[in-house]
N, CA and C atoms of all chains as a GROMACS GRO file, in nm:
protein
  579
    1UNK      N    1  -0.031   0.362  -1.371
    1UNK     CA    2  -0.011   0.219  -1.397
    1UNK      C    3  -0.127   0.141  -1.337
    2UNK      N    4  -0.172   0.027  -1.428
    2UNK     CA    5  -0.312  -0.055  -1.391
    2UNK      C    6  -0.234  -0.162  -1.385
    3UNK      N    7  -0.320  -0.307  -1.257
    3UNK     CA    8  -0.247  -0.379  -1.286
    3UNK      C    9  -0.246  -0.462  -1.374
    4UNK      N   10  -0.298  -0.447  -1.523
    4UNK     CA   11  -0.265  -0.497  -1.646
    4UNK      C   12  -0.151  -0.464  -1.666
    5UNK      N   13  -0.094  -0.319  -1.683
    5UNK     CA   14   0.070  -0.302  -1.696
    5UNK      C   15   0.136  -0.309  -1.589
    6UNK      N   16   0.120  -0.344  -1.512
    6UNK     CA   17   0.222  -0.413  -1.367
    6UNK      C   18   0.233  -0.563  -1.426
    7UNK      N   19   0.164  -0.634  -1.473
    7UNK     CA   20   0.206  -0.777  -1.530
    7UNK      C   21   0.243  -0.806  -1.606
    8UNK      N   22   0.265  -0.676  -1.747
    8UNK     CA   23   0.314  -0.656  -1.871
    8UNK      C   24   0.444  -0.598  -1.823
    9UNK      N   25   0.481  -0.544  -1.731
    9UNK     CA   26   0.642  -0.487  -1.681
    9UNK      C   27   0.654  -0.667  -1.593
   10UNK      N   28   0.603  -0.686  -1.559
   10UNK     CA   29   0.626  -0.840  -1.517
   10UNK      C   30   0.674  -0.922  -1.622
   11UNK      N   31   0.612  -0.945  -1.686
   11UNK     CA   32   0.664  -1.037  -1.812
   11UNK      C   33   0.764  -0.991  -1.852
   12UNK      N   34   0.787  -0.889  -1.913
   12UNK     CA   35   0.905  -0.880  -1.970
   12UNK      C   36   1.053  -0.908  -1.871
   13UNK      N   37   1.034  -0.859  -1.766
   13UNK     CA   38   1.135  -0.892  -1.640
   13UNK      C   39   1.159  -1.061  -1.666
   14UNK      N   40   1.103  -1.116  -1.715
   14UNK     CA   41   1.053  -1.291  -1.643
   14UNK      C   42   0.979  -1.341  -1.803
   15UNK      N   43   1.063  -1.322  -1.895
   15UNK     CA   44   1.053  -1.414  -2.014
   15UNK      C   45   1.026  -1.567  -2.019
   16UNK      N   46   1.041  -1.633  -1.860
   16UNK     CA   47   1.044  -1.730  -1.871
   16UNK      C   48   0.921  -1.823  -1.813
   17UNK      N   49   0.818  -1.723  -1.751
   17UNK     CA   50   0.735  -1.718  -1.706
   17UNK      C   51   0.620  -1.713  -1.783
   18UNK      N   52   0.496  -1.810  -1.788
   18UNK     CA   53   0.388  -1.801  -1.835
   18UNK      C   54   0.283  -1.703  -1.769
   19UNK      N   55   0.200  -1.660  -1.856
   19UNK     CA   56   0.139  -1.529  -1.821
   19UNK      C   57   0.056  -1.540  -1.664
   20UNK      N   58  -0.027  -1.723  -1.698
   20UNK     CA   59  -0.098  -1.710  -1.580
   20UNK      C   60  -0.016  -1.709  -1.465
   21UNK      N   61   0.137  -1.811  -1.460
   21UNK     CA   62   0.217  -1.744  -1.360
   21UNK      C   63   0.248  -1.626  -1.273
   22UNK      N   64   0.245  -1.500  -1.405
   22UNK     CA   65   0.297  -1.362  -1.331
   22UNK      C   66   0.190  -1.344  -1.259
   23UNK      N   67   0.027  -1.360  -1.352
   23UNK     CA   68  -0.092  -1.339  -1.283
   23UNK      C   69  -0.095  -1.405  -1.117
   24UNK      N   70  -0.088  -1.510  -1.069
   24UNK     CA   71  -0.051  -1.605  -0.991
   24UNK      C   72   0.027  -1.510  -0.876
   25UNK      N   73   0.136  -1.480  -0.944
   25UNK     CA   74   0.257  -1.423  -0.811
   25UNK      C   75   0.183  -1.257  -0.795
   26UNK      N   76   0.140  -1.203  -0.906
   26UNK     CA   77   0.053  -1.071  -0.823
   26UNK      C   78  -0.032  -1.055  -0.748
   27UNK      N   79  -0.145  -1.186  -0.807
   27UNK     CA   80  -0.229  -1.202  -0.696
   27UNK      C   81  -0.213  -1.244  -0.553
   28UNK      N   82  -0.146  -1.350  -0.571
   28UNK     CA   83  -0.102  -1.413  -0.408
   28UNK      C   84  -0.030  -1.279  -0.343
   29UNK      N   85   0.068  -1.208  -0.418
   29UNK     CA   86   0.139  -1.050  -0.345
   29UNK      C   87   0.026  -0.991  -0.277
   30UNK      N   88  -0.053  -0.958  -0.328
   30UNK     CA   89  -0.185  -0.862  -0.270
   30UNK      C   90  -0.294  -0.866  -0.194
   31UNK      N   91  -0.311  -0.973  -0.243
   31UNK     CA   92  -0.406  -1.150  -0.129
   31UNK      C   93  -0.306  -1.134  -0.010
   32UNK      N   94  -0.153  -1.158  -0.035
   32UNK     CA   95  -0.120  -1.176   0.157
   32UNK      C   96  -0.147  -1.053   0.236
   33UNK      N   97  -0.096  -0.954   0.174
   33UNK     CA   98  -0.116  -0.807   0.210
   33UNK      C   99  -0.267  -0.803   0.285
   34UNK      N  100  -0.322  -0.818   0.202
   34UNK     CA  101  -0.508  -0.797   0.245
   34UNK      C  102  -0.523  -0.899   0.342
   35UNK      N  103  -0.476  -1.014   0.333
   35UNK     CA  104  -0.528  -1.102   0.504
   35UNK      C  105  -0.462  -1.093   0.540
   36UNK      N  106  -0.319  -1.038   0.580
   36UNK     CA  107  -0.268  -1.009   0.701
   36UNK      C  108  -0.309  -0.864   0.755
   37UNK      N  109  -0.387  -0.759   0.696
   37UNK     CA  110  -0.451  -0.690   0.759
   37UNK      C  111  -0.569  -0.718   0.825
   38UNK      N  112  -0.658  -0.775   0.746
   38UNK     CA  113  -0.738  -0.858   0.799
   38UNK      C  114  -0.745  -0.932   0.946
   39UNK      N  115  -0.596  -0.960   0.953
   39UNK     CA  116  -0.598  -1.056   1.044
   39UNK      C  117  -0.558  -0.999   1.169
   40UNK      N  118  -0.561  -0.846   1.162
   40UNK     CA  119  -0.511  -0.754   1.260
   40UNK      C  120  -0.343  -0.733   1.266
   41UNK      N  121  -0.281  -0.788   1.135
   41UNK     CA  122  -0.133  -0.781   1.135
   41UNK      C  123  -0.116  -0.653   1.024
   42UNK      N  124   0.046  -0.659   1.095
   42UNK     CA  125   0.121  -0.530   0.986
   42UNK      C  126   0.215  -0.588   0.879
   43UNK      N  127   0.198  -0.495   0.768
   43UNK     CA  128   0.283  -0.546   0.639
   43UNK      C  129   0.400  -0.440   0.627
   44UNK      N  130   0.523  -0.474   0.592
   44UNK     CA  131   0.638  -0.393   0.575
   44UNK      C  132   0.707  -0.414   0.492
   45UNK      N  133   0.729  -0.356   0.390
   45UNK     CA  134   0.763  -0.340   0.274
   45UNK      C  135   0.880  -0.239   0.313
   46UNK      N  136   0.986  -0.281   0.319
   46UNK     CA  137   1.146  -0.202   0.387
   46UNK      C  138   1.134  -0.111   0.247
   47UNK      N  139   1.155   0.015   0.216
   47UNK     CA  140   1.212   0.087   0.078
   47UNK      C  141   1.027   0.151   0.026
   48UNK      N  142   0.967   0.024   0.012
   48UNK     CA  143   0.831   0.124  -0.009
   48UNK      C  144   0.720   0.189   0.068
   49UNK      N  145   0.706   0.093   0.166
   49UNK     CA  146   0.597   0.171   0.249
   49UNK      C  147   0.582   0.012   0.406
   50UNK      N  148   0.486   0.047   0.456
   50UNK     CA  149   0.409  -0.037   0.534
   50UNK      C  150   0.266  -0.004   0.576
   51UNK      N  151   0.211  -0.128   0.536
   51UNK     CA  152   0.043  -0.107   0.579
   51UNK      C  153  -0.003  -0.150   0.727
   52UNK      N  154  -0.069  -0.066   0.759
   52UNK     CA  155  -0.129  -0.172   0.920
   52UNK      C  156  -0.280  -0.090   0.889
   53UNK      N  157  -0.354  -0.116   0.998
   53UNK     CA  158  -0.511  -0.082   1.023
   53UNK      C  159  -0.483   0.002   1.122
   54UNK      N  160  -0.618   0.078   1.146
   54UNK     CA  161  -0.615   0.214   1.225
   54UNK      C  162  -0.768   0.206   1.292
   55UNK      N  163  -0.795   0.232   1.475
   55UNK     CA  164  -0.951   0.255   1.471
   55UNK      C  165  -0.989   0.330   1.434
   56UNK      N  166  -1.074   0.376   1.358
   56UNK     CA  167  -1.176   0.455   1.397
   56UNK      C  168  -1.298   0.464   1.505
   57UNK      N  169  -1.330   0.612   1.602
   57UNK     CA  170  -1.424   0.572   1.656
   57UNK      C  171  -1.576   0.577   1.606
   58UNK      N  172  -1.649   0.557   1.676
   58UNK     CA  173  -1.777   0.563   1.613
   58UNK      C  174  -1.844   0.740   1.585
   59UNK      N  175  -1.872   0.813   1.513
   59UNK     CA  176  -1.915   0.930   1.518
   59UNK      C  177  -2.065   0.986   1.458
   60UNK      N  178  -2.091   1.096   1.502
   60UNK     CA  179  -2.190   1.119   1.443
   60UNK      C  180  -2.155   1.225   1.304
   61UNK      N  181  -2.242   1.189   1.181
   61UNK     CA  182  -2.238   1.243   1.084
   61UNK      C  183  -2.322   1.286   1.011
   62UNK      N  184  -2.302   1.364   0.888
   62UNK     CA  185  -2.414   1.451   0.800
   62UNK      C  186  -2.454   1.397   0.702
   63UNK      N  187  -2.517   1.414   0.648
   63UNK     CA  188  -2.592   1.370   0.538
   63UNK      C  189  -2.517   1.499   0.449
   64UNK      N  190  -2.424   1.520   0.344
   64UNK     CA  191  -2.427   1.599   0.284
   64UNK      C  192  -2.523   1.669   0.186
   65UNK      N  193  -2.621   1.580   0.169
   65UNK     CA  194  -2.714   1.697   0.063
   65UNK      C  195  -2.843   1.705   0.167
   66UNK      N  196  -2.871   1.636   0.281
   66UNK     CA  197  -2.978   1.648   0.344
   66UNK      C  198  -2.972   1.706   0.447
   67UNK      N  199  -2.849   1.726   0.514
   67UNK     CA  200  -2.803   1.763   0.621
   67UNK      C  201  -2.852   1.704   0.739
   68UNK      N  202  -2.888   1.583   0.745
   68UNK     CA  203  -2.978   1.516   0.844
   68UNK      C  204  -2.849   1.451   0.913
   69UNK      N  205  -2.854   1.412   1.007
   69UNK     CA  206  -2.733   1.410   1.106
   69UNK      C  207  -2.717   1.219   1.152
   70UNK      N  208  -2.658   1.162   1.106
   70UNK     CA  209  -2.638   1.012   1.075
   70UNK      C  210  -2.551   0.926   1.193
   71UNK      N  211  -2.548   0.821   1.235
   71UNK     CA  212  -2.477   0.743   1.333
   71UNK      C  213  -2.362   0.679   1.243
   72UNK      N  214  -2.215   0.700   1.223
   72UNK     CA  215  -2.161   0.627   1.146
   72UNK      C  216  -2.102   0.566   1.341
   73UNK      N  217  -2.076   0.416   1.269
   73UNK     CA  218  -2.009   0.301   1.399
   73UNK      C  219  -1.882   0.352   1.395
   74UNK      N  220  -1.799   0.271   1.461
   74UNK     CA  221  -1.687   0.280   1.515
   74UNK      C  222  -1.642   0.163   1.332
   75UNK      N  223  -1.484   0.182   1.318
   75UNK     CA  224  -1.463   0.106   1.206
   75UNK      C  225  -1.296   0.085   1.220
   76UNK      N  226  -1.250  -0.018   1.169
   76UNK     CA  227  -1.180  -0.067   1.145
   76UNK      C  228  -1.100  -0.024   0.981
   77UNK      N  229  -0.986   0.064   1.010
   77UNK     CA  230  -0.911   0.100   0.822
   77UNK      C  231  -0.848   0.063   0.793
   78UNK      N  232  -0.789   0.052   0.682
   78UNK     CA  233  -0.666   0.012   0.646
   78UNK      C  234  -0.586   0.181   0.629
   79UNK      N  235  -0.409   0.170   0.647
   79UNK     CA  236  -0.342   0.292   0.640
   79UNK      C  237  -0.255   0.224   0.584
   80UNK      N  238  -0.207   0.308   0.481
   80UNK     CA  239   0.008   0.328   0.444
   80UNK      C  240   0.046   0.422   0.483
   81UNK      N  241   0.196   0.357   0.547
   81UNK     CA  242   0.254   0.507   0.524
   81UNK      C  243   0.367   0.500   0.452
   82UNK      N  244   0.428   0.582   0.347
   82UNK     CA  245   0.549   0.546   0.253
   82UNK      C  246   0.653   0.567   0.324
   83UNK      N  247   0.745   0.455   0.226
   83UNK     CA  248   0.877   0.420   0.330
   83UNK      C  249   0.974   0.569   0.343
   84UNK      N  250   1.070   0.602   0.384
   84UNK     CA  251   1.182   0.682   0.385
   84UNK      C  252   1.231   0.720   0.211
   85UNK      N  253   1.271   0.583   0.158
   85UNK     CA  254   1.290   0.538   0.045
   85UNK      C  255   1.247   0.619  -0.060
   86UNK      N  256   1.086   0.567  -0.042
   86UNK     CA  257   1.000   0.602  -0.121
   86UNK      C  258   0.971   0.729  -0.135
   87UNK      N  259   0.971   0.805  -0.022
   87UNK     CA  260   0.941   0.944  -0.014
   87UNK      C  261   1.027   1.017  -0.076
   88UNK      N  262   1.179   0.973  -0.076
   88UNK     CA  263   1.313   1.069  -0.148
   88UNK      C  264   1.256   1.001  -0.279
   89UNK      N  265   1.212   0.890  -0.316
   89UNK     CA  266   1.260   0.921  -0.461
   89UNK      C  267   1.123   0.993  -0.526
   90UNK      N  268   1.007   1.007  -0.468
   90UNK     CA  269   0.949   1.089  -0.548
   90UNK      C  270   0.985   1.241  -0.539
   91UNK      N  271   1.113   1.275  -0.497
   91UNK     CA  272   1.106   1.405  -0.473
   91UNK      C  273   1.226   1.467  -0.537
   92UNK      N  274   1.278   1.354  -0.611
   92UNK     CA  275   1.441   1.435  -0.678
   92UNK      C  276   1.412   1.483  -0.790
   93UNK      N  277   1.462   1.633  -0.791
   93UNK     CA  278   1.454   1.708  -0.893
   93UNK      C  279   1.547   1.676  -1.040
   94UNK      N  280  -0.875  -0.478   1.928
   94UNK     CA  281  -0.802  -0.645   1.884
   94UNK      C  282  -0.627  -0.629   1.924
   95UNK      N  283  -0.610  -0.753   2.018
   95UNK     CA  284  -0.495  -0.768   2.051
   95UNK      C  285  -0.370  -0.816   1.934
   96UNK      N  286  -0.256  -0.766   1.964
   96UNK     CA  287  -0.122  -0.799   1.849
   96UNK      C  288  -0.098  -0.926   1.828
   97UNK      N  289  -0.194  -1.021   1.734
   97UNK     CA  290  -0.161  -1.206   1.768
   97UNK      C  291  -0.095  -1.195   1.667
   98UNK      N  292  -0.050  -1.130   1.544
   98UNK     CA  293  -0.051  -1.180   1.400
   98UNK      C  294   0.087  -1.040   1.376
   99UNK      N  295   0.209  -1.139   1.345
   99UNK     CA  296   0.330  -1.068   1.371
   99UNK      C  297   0.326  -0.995   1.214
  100UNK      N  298   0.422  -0.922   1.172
  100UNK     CA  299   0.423  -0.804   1.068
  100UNK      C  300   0.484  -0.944   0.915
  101UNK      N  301   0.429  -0.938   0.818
  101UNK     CA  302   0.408  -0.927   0.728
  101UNK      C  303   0.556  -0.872   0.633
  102UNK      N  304   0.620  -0.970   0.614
  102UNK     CA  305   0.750  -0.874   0.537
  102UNK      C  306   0.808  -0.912   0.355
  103UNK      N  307   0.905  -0.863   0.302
  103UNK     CA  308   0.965  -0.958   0.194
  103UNK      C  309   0.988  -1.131   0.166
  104UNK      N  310   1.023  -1.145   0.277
  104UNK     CA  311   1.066  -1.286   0.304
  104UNK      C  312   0.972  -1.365   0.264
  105UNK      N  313   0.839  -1.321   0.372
  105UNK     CA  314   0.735  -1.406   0.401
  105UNK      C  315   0.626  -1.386   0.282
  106UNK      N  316   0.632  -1.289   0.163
  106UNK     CA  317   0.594  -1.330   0.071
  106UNK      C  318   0.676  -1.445  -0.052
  107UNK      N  319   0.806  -1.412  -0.001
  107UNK     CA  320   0.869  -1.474  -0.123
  107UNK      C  321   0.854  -1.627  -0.042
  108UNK      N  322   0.819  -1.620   0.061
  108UNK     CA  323   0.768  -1.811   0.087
  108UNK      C  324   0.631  -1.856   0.043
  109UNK      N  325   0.569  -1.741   0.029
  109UNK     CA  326   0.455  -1.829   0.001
  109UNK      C  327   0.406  -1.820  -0.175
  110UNK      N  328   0.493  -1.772  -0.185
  110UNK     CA  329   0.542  -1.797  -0.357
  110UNK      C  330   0.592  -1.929  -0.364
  111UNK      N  331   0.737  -1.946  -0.304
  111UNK     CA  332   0.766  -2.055  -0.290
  111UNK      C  333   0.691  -2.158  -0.298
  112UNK      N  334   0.629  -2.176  -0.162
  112UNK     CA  335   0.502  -2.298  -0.130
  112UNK      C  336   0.443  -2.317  -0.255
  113UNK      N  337   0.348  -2.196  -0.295
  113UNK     CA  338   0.244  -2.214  -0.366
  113UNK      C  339   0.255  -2.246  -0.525
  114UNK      N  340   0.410  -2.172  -0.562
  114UNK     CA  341   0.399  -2.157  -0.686
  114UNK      C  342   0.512  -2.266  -0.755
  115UNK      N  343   0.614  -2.319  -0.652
  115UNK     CA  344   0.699  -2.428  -0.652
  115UNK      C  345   0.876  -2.317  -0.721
  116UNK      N  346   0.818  -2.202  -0.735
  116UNK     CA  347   0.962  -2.125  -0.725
  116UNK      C  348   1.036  -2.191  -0.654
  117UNK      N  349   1.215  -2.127  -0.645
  117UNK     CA  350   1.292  -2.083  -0.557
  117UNK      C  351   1.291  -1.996  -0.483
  118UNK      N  352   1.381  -2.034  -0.349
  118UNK     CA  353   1.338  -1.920  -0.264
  118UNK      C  354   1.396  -1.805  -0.333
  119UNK      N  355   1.490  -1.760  -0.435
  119UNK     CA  356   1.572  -1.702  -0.450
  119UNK      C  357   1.484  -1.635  -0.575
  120UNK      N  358   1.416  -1.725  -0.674
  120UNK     CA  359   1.340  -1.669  -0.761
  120UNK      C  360   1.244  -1.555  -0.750
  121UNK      N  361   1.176  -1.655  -0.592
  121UNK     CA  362   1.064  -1.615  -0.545
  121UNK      C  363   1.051  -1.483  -0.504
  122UNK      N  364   1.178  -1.462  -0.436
  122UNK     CA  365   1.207  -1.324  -0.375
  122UNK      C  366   1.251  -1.217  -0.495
  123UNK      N  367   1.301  -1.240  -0.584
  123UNK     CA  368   1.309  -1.178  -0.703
  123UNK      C  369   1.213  -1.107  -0.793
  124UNK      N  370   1.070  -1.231  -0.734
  124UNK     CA  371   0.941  -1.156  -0.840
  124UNK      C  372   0.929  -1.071  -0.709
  125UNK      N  373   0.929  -1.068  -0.607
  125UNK     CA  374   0.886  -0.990  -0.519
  125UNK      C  375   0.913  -0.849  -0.529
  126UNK      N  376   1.068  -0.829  -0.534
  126UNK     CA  377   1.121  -0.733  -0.544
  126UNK      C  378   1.091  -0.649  -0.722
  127UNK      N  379   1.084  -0.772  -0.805
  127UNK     CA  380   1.063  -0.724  -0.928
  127UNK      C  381   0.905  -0.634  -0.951
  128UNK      N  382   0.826  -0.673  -0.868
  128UNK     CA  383   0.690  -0.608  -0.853
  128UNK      C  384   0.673  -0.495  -0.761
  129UNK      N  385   0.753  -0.485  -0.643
  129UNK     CA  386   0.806  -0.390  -0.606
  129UNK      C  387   0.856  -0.268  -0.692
  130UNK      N  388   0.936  -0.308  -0.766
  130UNK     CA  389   1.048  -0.251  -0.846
  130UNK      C  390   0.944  -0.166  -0.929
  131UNK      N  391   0.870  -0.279  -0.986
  131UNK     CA  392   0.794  -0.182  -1.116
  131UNK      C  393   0.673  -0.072  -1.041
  132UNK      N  394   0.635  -0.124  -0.941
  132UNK     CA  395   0.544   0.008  -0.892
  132UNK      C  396   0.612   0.139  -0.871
  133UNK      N  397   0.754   0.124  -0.762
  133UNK     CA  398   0.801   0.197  -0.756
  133UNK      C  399   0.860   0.290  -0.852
  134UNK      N  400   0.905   0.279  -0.988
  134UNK     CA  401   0.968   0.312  -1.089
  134UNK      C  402   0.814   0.384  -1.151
  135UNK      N  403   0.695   0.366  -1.189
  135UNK     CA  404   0.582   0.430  -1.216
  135UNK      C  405   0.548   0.523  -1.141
  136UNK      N  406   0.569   0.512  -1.015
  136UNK     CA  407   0.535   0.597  -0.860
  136UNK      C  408   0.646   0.725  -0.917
  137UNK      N  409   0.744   0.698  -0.910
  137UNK     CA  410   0.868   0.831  -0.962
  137UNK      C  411   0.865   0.883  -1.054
  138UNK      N  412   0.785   0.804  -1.174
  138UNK     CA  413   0.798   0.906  -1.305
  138UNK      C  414   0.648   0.989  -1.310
  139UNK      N  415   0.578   0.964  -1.159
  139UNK     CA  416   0.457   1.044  -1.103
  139UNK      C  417   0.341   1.002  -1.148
  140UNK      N  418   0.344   0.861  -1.219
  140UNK     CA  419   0.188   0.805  -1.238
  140UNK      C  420   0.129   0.712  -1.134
  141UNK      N  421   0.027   0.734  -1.100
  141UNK     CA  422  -0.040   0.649  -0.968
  141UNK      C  423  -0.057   0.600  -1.020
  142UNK      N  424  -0.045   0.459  -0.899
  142UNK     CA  425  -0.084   0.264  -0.946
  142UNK      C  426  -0.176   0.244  -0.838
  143UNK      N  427  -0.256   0.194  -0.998
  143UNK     CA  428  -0.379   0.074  -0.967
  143UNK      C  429  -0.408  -0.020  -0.915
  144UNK      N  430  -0.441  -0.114  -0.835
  144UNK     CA  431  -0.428  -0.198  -0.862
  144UNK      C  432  -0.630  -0.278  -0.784
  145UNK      N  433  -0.674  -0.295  -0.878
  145UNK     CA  434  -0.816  -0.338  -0.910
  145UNK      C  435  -0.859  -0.439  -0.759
  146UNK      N  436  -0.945  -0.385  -0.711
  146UNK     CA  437  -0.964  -0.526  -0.580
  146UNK      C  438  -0.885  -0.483  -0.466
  147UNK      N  439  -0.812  -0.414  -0.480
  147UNK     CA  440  -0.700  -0.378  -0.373
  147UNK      C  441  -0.684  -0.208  -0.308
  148UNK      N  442  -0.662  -0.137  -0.416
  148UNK     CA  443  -0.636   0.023  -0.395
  148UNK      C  444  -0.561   0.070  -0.474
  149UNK      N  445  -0.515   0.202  -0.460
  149UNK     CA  446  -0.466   0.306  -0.559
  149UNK      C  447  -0.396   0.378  -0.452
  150UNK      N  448  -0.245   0.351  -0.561
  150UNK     CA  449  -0.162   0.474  -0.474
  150UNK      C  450  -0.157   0.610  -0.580
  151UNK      N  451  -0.202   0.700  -0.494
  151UNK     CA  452  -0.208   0.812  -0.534
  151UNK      C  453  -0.119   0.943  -0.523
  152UNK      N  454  -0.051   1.002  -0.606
  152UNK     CA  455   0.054   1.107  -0.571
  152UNK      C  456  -0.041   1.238  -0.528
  153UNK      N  457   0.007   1.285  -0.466
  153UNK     CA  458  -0.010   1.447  -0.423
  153UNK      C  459   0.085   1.547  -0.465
  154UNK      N  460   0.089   1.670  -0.510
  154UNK     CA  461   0.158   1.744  -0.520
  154UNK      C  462   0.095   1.857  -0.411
  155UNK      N  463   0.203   1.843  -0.320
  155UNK     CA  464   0.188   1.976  -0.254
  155UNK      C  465   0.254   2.088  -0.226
  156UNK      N  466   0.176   2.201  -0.209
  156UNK     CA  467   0.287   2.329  -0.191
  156UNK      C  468   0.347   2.381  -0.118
  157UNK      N  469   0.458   2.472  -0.129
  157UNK     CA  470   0.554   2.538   0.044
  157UNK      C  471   0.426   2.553   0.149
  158UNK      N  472   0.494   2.561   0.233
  158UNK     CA  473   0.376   2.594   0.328
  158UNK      C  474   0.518   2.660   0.472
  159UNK      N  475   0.453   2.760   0.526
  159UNK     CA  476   0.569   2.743   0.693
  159UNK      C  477   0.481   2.641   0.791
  160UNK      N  478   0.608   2.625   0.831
  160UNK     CA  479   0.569   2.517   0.937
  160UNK      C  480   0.638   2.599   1.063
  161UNK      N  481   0.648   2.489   1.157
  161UNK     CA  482   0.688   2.555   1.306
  161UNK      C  483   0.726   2.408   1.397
  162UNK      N  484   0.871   2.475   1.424
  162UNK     CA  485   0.932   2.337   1.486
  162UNK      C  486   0.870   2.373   1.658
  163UNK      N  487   0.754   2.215   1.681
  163UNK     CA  488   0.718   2.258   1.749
  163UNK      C  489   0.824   2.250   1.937
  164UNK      N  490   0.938   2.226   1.902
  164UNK     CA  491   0.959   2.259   2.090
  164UNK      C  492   0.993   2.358   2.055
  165UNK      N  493   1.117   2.431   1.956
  165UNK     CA  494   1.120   2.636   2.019
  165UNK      C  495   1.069   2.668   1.925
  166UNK      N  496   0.927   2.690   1.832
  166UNK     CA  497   0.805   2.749   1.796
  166UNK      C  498   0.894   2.834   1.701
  167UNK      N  499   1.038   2.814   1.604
  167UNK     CA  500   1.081   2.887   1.521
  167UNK      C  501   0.999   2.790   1.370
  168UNK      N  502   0.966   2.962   1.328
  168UNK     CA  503   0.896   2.917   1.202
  168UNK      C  504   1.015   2.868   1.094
  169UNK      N  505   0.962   2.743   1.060
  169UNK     CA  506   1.051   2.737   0.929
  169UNK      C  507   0.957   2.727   0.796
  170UNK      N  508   1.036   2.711   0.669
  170UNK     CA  509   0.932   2.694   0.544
  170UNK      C  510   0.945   2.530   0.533
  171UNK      N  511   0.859   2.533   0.505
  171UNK     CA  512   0.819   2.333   0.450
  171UNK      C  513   0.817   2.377   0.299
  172UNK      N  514   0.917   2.320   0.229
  172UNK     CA  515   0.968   2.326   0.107
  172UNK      C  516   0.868   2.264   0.034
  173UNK      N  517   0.802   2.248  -0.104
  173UNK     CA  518   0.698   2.169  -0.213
  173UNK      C  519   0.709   2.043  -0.170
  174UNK      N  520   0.596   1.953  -0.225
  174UNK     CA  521   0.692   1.811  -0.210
  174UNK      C  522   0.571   1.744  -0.285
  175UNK      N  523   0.639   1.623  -0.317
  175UNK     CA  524   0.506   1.538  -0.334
  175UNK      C  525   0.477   1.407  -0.269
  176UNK      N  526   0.344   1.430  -0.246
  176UNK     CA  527   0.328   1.269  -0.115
  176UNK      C  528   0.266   1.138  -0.160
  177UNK      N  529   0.311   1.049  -0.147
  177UNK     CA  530   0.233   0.950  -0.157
  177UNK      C  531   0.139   0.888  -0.075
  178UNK      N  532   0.002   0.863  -0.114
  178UNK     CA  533  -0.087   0.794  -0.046
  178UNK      C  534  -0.196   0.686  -0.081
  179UNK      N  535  -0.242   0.665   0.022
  179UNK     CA  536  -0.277   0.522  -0.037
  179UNK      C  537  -0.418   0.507  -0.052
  180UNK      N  538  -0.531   0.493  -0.111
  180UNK     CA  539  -0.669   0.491  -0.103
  180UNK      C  540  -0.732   0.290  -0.113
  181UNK      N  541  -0.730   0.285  -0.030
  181UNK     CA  542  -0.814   0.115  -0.025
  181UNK      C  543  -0.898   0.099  -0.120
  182UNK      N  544  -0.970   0.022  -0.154
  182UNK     CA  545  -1.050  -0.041  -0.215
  182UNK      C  546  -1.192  -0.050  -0.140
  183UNK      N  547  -1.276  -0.050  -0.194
  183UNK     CA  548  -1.400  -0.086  -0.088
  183UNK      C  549  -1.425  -0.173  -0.019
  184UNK      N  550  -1.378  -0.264  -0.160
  184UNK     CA  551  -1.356  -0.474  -0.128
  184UNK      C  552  -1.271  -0.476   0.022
  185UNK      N  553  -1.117  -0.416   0.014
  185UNK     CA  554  -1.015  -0.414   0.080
  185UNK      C  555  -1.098  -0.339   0.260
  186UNK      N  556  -1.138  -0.209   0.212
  186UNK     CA  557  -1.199  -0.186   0.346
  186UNK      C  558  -1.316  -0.259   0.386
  187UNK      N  559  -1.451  -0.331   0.304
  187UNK     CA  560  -1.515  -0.415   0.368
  187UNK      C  561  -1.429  -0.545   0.446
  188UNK      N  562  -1.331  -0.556   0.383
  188UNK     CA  563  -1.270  -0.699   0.416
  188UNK      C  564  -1.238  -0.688   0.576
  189UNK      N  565  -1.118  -0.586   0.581
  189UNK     CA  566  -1.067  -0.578   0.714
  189UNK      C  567  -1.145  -0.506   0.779
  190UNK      N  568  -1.254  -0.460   0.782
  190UNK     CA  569  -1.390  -0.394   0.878
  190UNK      C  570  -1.465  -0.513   0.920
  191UNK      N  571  -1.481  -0.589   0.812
  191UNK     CA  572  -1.525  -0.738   0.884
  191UNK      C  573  -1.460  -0.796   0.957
  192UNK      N  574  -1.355  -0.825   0.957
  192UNK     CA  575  -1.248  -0.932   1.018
  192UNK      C  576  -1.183  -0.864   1.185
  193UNK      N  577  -1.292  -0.738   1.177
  193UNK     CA  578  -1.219  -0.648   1.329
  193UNK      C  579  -1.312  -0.686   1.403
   0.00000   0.00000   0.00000
């Protein structure tokens, strides 16, 4: 699923809704997500998952085709981890 | 970076739907869950979602494997399964790499 058909399963849910609307409520969904990581906060989504950030430290690394040995910094990630929820239902036979 | 910026939940998107979009709170929380709803329902019938600017959740299929409960070190089998995970965006990881 792209989110062209995440807004096409939108619409139909929400007949009453103009398109740039659904567009509107997906974006702002994903926009809060992304600056509240940003902002050093956690997102929790009860049933699907929750996102927070993770350090990384700074390490040294390879060049895979050169093998020359590289300084990557210390970094800042983003992580999910899927909810309880989420995990049983991808798993029923 | 210290914990200033409290967790991020259902609610507090379906307010700023609210705010922004002049919904109900009741509506608001509805598209929430309704977008919820539809990822999740794609996620189960095992197609990973897109979503452009943001990331890709991606399924795994993985195989038995033994495992070992680690306080009394009895081997057990770790049954198939499939995992979900999440791959960022570049946008998404430049963003919050900046903002640390």
């Amino acid at each position: 699923m792209i989110r062209s058909e995440l807004l096409q399963a939108m619409a139909r849910d929400n007949p009453d809704l103009k398109a740039e609307e659904i567009e509107q409520v997906v974006d702002i969904f994903f926009e809060e997500i992304a600056s509240r990581l940003a902002g050093g906060g956690r997102v929790e989504l009860r049933g699907f998952g929750a996102f927070s950030t993770r350090e990384r430290q700074a390490r040294t690394g390879r060049n895979p085709r050169t093998g020359e040995s590289v300084d990557v910094p210390a970094k800042r990630v983003p992580y999910f981890k899927p909810g309880k929820e989420m995990r049983a239902r991808l798993n029923v036979k | 970076m210290a914990e200033t910026v409290g967790t991020l939940t259902r609610a507090d998107l379906a307010d700023t739907m609210n705010r922004r979009m002049g919904f109900s709170r009741s509506e608001s929380l509805e598209l929430v869950e309704s977008l919820l709803n539809h990822m999740c329902e794609a996620l189960s019938k095992g197609e990973n979602v897109k979503v452009s600017g943001f990331g890709s959740f991606i399924l795994r299929d993985k195989a038995e494997r033994i495992g070992r409960n680690p306080k009394t070190g009895v081997e057990v089998p770790i049954t198939s399964r499939r995992v979900l995970t999440f791959r960022a965006s570049q946008l998404l990881k430049q963003r919050i790499d900046a903002a640390a």
